[in-house]
N, C-alpha and C positions, 0 to 999 in steps of 0.2 A: 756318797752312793745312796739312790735312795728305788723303796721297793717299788715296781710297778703293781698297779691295781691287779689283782688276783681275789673275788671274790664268788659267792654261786648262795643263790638260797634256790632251793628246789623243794617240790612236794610229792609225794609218791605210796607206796605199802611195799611193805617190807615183802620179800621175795621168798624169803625162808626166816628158820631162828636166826639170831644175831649167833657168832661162832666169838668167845673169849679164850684168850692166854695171855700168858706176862711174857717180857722180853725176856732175856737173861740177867739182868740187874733189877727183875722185877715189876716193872714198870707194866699196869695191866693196857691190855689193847684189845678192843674189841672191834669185829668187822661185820658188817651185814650187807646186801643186797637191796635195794629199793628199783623198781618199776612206776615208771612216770608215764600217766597220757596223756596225751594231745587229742583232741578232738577237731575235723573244720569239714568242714562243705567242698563238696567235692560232687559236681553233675546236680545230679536231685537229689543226694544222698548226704549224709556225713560221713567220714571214715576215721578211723582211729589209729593211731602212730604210737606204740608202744617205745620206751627207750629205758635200757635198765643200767644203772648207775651202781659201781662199788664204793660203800663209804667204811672210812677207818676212823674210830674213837680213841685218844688216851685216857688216860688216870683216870680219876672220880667219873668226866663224862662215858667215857669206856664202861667202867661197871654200873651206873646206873640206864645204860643202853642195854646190856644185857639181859639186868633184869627188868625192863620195864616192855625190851622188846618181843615181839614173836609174828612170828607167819601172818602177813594179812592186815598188819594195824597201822592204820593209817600214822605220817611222820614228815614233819617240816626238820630242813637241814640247813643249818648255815657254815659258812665255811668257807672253804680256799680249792684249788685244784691242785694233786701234785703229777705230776709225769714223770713215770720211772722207765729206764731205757737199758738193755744189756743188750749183749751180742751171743745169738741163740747156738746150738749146736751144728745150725747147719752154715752158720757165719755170717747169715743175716742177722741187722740190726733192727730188734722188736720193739715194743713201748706199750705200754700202759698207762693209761690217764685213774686216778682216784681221789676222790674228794675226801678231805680230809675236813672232821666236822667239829667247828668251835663251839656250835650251840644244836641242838638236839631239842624238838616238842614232837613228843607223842598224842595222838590223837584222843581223844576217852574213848575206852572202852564201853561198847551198851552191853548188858547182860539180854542176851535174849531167852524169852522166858520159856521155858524147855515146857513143850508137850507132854504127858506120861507117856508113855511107850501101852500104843491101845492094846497091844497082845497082854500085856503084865494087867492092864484094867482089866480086862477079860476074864484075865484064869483067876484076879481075886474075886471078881464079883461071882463066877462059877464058885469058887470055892465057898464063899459065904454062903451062896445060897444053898448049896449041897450041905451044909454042913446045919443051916437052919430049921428046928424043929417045924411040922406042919401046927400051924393052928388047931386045938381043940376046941370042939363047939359043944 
């Protein structure tokens, strides 16, 4: 018996936080959200094709996804596809497709260099100068 090819590397930002829990024997698992786009030419234009992806981590990859992830940061996924399939309440049969991810790179993070907030400039430079004796001559 041998396995057919099943494999996916995709790039995308994370959707939200990563969400973490253990199974019941423990096993941590962690799940996030990523958003992928497409970009192409379309008339005189480009247009852009959004497509949003759920991915599931185990073990050590699992907890190092949660803390490494959050809202917004860019993230390359390798991995496999799984499909899961029940039969819903109204008797129809549903399916879910989710990628399930062997290898995980987070993008760097840039610190962007934060502004002072001009009102707080403001009321210190008022305050010093209020508070500043006048010059004697």
């Amino acid at each position: 018996m041998n396995n057919n090819l099943n494999s996916i590397l995709i790039e995308g930002n994370l959707v939200r936080d990563p969400l973490f829990k253990s199974t019941a024997k423990g096993t941590p698992l962690c799940t996030f959200s990523l958003a992928s786009n497409r970009f192409y030419k379309q008339d005189s234009g480009m247009e852009k094709e959004v497509s949003f992806f759920d991915v599931e981590t185990w073990s050590k990859l699992a907890e190092n996804c949660y803390h490494q992830g959050r809202k917004g940061r860019g993230v390359r996924v390798v991995g496999r596809l799984k499909q899961d399939r029940w039969n819903g309440v109204d008797g129809k049969i549903h399916s879910k497709v989710t990628i399930v991810a062997e290898h995980v790179e987070f993008r760097p993070e840039f610190k962007k260099e934060e502004a002072p907030d001009k009102v707080a400039v403001e009321e210190t430079m008022s305050a010093t100068l209020a508070t500043e004796e006048e010059p004697v001559f």
